[in-house]
N, C-alpha and C positions, 0 to 999 in steps of 0.2 A: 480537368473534370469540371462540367458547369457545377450549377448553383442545383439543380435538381437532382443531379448526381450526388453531390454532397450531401445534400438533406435525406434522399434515399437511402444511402450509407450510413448517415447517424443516426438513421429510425432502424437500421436492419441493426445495427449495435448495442442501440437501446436496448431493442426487442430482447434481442438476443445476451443482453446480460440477464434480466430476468427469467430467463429457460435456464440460466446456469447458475444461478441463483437457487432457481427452484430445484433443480435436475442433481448438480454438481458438474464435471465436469464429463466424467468417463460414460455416462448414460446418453448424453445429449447428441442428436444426431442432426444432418443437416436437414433430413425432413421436418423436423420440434421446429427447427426454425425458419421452415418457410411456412410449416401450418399457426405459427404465433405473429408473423408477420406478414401473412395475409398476401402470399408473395407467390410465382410461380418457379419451380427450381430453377429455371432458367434464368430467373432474374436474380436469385442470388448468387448462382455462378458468373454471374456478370462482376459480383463485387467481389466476389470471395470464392477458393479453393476447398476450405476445410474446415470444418469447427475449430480444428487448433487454429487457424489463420485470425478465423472467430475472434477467438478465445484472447489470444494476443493483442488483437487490435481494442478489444476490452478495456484489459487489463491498464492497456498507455491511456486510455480515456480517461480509466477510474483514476487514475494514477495525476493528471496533466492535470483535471478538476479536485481533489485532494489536494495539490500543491498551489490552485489558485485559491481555494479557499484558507488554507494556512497563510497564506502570504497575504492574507486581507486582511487577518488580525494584526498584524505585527504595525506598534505603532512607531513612529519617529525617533520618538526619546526611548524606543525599547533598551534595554542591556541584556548581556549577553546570555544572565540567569533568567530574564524576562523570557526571551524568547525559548530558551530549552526548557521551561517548564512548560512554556503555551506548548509548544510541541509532545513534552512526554502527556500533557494532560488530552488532546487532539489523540494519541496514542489508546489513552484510556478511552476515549468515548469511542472510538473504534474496538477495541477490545471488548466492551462491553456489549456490545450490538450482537443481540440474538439474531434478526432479521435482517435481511436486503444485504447480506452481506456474503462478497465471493471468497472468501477464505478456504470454505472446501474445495470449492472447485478449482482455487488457482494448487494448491498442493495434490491432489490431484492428477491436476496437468501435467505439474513437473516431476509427480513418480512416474508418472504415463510416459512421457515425450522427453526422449534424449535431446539433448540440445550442446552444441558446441558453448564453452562461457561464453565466446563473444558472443553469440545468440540468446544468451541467456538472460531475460528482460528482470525476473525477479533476483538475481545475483547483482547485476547492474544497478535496480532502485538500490537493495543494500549498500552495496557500494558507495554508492553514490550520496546515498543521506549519511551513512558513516564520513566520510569527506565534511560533508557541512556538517555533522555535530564537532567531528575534530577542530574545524576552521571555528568553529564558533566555540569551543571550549577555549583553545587557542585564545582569541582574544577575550572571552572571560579570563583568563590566566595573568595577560597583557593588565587588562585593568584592576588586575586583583580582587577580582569576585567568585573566583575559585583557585582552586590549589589540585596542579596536577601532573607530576611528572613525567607521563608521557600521555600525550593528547589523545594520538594516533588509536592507541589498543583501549583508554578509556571512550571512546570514541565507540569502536567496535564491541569491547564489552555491552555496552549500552544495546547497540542493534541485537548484539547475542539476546540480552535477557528479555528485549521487546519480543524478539521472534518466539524463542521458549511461550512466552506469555500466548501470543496469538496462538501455538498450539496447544498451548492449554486450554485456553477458552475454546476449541471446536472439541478436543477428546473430555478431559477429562472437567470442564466448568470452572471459571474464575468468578469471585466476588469484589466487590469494588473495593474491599477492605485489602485484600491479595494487590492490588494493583495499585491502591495508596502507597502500600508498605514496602512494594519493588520501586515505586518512584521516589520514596524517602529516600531508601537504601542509595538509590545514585546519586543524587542530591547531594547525601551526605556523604557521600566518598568521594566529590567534588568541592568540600567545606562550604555549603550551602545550605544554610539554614531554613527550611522551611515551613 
């Protein structure tokens, strides 16, 4: 794909996160976003089949720029309760975000759209940051800045109570106080003092 292809493709993404932003997910159709992107259908069928196709190629974006902005913070001499607090805290300010954010529309999606696990992009991030909280408890453990006898399911608990929380904040409202008081709670069931 040249260099004008590419840029075409991350404007019709762009665009196209802010329709499912605004929309959610199951409302949006692919006309929303050739009339937000200024585009003729034809030209977005050049890049794309479906709003799910959309929708996914999203989500790895928001997901790929998420993971390089976390990984700016983290300094050199980080340790390993350094870094899982920047993260639960990275956690909150996302949770907290009324606006510009795809939360509804990515659950949504996945009530919408059967998907095999291997295809399953938001089971996979889980997974997947469960893994590095484990590896990173792990050697918090290693260096003695926590206490915790199996890594793996604290690891997963944690992913569990983030996600609860992100459903909370879209049904029923979370306060920043509620979200302090869930980040103590792991902290402190990882003998970290915070």
């Amino acid at each position: 794909m040249g260099e004008k292809s590419v840029q075409k493709k991350r404007y019709i993404l762009e665009t196209a996160r802010k329709v499912f932003v605004d929309k959610g997910f199951k409302r949006v159709t692919m006309k929303d976003i050739v009339d937000a992107c200024d585009i003729s259908r034809g030209g977005l069928y050049l890049y794309f089949d479906s709003t799910s196709q959309i929708f996914l190629e999203v989500i790895k974006m928001e997901s790929e720029e998420a993971d390089d902005v976390f990984s700016g913070k983290i300094t050199e001499d980080a340790t390993a309760a350094d870094i899982l607090i920047l993260f639960l805290q990275e956690q909150k300010k996302e949770l907290l975000r009324k606006k510009d954010t795809l939360l509804q529309a990515t659950y949504e999606f996945y009530f919408e759209t059967p998907l095999d696990k291997k295809d399953n992009f938001l089971k996979k991030q889980f997974d997947s940051a469960a893994k590095v909280i484990e590896k990173l408890i792990e050697i918090g453990v290693d260096n003695e800045e926590f206490y915790c006898e199996d890594c793996k399911e604290a690891a997963r608990n944690i992913m569990f109570v983030l996600e609860g929380l992100k459903i909370s904040a879209q049904t029923i409202g979370i306060t920043a106080e509620t979200v302090d008081r869930e980040i103590l709670y792991i902290l402190k069931s990882l003998g970290v003092e915070a």
